[in-house]
C-alpha positions in Angstrom: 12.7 -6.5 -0.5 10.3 -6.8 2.7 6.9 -5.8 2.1 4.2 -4.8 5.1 1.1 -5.5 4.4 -2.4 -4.9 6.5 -6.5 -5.1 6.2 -9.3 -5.1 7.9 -11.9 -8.0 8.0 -13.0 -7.2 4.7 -9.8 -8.0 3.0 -8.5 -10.7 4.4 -9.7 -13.2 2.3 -7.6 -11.3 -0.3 -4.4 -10.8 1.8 -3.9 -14.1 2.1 -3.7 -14.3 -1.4 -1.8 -11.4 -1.7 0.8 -12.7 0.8 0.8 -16.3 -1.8 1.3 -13.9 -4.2 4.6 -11.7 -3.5 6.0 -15.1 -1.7 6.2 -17.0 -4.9 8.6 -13.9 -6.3 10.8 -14.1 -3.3 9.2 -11.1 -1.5 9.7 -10.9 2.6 6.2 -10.3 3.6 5.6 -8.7 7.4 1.8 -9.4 8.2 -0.3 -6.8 10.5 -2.8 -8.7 10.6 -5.9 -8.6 10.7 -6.1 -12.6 11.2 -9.8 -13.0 11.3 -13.1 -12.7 10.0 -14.4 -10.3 12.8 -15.4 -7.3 12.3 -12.2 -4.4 13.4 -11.4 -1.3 12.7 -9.1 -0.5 9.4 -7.2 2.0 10.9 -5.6 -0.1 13.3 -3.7 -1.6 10.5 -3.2 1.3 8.2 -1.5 3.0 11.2 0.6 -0.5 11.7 2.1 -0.6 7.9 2.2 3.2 7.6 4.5 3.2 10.8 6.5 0.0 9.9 7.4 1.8 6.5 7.9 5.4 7.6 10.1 3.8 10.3 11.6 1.4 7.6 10.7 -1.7 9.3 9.7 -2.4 5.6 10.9 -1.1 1.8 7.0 -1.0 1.1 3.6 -1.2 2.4 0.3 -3.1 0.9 -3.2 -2.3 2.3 -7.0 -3.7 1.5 -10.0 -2.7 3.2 -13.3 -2.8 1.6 -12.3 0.2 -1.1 -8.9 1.1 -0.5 -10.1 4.2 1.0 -10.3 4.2 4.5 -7.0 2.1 5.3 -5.0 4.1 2.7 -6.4 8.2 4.6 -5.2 6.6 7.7 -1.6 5.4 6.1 -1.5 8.9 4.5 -2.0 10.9 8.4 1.9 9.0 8.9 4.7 11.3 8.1 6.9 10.3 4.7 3.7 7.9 3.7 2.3 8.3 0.0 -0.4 5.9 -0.2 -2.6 5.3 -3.4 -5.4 3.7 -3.4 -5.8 1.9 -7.3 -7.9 0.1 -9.3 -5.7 -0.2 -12.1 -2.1 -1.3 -13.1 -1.8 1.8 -15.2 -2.3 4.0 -12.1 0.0 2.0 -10.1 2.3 2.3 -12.3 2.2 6.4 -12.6 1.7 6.5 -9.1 5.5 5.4 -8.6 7.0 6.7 -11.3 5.8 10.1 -10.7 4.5 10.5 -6.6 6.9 8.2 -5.4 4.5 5.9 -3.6 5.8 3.8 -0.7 2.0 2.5 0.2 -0.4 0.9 -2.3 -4.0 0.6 -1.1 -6.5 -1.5 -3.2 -10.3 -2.8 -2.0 -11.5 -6.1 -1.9 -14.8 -5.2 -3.0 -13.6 -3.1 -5.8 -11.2 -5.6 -7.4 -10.9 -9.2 -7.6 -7.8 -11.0 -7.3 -6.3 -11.1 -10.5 -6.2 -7.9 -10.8 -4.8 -7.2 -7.9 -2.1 -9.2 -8.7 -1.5 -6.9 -12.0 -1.7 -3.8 -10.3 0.9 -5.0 -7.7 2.7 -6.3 -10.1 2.4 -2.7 -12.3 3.6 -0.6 -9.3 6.8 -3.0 -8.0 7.6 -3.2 -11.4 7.5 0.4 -11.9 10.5 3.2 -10.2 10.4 6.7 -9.6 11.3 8.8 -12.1 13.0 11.8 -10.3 13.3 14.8 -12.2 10.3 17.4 -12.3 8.6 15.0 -10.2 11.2 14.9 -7.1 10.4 19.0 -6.4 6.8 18.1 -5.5 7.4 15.3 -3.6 9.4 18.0 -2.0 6.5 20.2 -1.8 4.6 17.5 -0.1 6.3 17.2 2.5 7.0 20.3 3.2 3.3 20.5 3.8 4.0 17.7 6.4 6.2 20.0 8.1 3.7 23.4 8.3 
């Protein structure tokens, strides 16, 4: 599994732990950067993972930002991207099983590492469930299309 994975200057203390993170289970980790403190613009690398996962450069995509928020509406404006922005495992979780998610979004200011190892954790762990669920993942993108 290759996972791409993005913030702005807000989250990179917590990428880098991140990155640690999904490393020690063996997950290939594509970095968009940002690589330094300085203030940037999240969608810069929202756009970055959203495109190397649409395009399938990578299975997956992990953002942080300050909330989650900003980075994940910018993944979201990329065709075939479902991003969720969570604060939770149990969300995470639901948010693959049942959306299909290919982008999870989390901010640094919201939740603290350990958590965001659970709820990274929660959503890898978790698969798509199909069924009921697959016709309005359907009905999304159709609304991509119109």
């Amino acid at each position: 599994m290759k996972i791409a994975i993005g913030c702005d200057h807000v989250g990179i203390e917590q990428k880098d732990l991140v990155i640690k993170h999904l490393e020690s289970k063996g997950i290939e980790i594509e970095d968009f950067g940002t690589h330094s403190t300085e203030r940037t613009d999240y969608p810069k690398y929202g756009l970055a993972v959203a495109n190397a996962v649409a395009n399938q450069q990578a299975d997956l995509g992990i953002l942080i930002c300050g909330t989650g928020v900003g980075i994940s509406l910018t993944a979201n404006k990329v065709k075939g991207i479902r991003a969720v922005v969570c604060s939770d495992p149990y969300t995470a979780a639901l948010s693959k099983e049942h959306n299909n998610t290919n982008i999870l979004a989390f901010g640094s200011r919201v939740v603290g590492i350990e958590l965001a190892k659970m709820i990274i954790d929660s959503w890898l762990g978790a698969e798509f469930e199909g069924g009921r669920h697959q016709g309005r993942i359907d009905m999304i993108a159709a609304i991509e299309e119109a």
